[in-house]
C-alpha positions as CSV (number, residue, x, y, z in Angstrom):
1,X,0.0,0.0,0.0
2,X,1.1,3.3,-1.1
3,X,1.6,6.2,0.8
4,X,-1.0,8.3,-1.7
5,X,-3.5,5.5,-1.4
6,X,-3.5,5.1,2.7
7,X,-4.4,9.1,2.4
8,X,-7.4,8.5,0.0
9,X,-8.6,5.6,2.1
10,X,-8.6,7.9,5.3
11,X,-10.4,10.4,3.1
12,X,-13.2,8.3,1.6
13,X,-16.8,7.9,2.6
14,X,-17.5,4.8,0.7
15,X,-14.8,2.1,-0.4
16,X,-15.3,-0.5,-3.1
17,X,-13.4,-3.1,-2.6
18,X,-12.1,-6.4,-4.7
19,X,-11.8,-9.8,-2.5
20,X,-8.3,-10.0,-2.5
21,X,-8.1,-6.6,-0.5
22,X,-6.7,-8.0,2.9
23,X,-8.5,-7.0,6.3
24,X,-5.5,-5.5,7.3
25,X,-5.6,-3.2,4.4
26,X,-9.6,-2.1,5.1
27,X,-8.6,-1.8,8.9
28,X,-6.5,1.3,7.9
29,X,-9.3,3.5,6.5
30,X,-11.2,6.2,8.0
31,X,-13.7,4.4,11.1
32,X,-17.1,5.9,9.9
33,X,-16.5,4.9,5.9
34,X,-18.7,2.7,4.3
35,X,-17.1,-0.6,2.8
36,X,-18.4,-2.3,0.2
37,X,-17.3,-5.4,-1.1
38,X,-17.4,-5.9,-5.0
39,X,-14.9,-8.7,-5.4
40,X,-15.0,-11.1,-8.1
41,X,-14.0,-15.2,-7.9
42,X,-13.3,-17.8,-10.6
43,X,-16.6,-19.3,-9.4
44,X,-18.4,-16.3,-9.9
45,X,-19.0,-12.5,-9.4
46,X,-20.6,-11.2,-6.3
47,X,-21.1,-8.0,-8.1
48,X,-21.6,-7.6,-11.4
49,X,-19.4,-5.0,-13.5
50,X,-22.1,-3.0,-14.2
51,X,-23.5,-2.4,-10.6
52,X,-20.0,-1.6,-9.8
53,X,-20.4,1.3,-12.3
54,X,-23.4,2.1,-11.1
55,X,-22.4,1.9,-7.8
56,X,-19.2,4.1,-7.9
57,X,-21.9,6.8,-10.0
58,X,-24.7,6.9,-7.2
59,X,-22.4,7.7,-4.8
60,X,-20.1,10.3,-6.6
61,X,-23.6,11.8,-7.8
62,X,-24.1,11.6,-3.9
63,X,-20.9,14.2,-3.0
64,X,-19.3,11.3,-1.8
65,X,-15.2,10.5,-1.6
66,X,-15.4,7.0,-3.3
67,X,-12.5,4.6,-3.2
68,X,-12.0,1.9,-5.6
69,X,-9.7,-0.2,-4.5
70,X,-8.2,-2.9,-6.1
71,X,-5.6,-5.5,-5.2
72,X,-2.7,-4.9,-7.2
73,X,-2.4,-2.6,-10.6
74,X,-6.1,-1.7,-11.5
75,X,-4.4,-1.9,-15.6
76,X,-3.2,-5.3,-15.4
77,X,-6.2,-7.9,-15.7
78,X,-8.0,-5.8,-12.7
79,X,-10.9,-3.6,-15.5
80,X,-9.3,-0.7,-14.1
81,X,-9.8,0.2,-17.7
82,X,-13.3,0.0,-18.1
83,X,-14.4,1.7,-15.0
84,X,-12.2,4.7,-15.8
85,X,-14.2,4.8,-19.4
86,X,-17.3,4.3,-17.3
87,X,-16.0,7.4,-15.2
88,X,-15.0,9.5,-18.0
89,X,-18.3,8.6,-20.0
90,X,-20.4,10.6,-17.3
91,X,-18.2,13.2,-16.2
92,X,-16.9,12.3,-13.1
93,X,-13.7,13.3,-11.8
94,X,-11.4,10.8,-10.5
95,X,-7.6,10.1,-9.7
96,X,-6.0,6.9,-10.1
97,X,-3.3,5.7,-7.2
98,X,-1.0,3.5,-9.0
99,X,-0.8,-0.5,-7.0
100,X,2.6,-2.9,-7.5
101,X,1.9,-5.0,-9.8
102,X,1.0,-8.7,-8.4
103,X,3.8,-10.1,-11.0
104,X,6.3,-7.8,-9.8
105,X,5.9,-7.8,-6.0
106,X,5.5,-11.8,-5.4
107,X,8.8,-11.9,-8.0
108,X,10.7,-9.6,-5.9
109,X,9.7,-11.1,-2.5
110,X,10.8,-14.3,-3.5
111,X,14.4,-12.8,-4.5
112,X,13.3,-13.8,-8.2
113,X,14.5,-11.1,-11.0
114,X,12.2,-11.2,-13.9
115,X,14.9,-9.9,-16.2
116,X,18.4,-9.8,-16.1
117,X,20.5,-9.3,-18.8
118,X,22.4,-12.8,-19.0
119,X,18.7,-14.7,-19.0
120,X,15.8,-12.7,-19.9
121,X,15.8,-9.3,-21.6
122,X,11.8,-9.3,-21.4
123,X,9.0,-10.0,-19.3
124,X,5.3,-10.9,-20.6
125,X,2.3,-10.5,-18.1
126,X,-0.6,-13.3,-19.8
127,X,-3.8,-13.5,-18.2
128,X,-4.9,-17.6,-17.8
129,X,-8.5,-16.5,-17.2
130,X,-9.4,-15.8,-20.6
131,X,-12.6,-15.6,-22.2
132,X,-13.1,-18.5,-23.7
133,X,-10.1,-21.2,-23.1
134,X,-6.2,-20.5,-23.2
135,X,-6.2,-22.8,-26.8
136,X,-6.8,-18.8,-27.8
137,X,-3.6,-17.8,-26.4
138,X,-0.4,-17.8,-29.3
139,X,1.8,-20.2,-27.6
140,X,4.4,-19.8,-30.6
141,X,4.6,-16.4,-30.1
142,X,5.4,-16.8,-26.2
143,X,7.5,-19.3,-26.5
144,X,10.3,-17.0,-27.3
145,X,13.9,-17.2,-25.7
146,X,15.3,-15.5,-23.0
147,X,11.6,-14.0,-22.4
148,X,10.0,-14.7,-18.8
149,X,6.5,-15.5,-18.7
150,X,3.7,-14.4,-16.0
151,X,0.5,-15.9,-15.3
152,X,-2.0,-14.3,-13.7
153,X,-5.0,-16.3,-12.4
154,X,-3.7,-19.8,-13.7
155,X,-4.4,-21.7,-11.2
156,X,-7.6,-23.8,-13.0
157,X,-5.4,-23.6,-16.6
158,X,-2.2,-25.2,-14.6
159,X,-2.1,-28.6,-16.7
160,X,-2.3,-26.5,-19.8
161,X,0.4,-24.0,-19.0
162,X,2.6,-26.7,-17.7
């Protein structure tokens, strides 16, 4: 957690929050805001995209601080994307607080460099939770040398990516 985004979490009245957000991380926001979980699972979505629009519009319509908050980078695989499209589409103001990456931090913390310049000159982030089946992912094209590979989300595609 960033510096920047503890300050917005002490100033927001109503926080949106993914599953993967950690209690620890909610326990540091302001006492009286409201906290709404919006997380989705590979099983399923407990909210659906488009009430977390709508969600997110209510209360900004409402003169309320809202926090989105997301595990990780909101631009990698998190639809960070589409909600600040959703944002921009109706004229709401907003300012995005940059996460660490999910790749980058677990890498680090486990004393792994994803490049170096004897082994791998480039990194590629993939997403196993596609939309229809990782068949649709070009497996030529990422099998390329002295590239490291990422996976977000593999878990379920594991025997394929092995």
């Amino acid at each position: 957690l960033t510096l920047n985004a503890l300050r917005a979490l002490n100033e927001a009245d109503i926080i949106l929050y993914d599953r993967l957000v950690s209690d620890t991380v909610l326990q540091m926001a302001r006492r009286d805001a409201e906290q709404i979980e919006v997380g989705k699972s590979a099983t399923g979505h407990s909210v659906r995209q488009e009430d977390i629009h709508t969600l997110m519009l209510q209360h900004a319509h409402a003169g309320q601080r809202v926090v989105r908050l997301k595990g990780g980078d909101p631009f990698v695989f998190g639809r960070g994307g589409e909600e600040l499209e959703f944002l921009r589409t109706h004229g709401i103001p907003y300012e995005v607080i940059p996460g660490i990456t999910a790749a980058l931090a677990c890498a680090a913390y486990a004393g792994i460099p994803l490049t170096h310049r004897d082994h791998a000159q480039s990194l590629c982030l993939i997403t196993a939770h596609c939309q229809s089946s990782l068949d649709t992912l070009d497996w030529a094209a990422l099998a390329q040398e002295r590239q490291t590979l990422t996976f977000y989300m593999g878990v379920a595609g594991l025997p394929t990516i092995q």
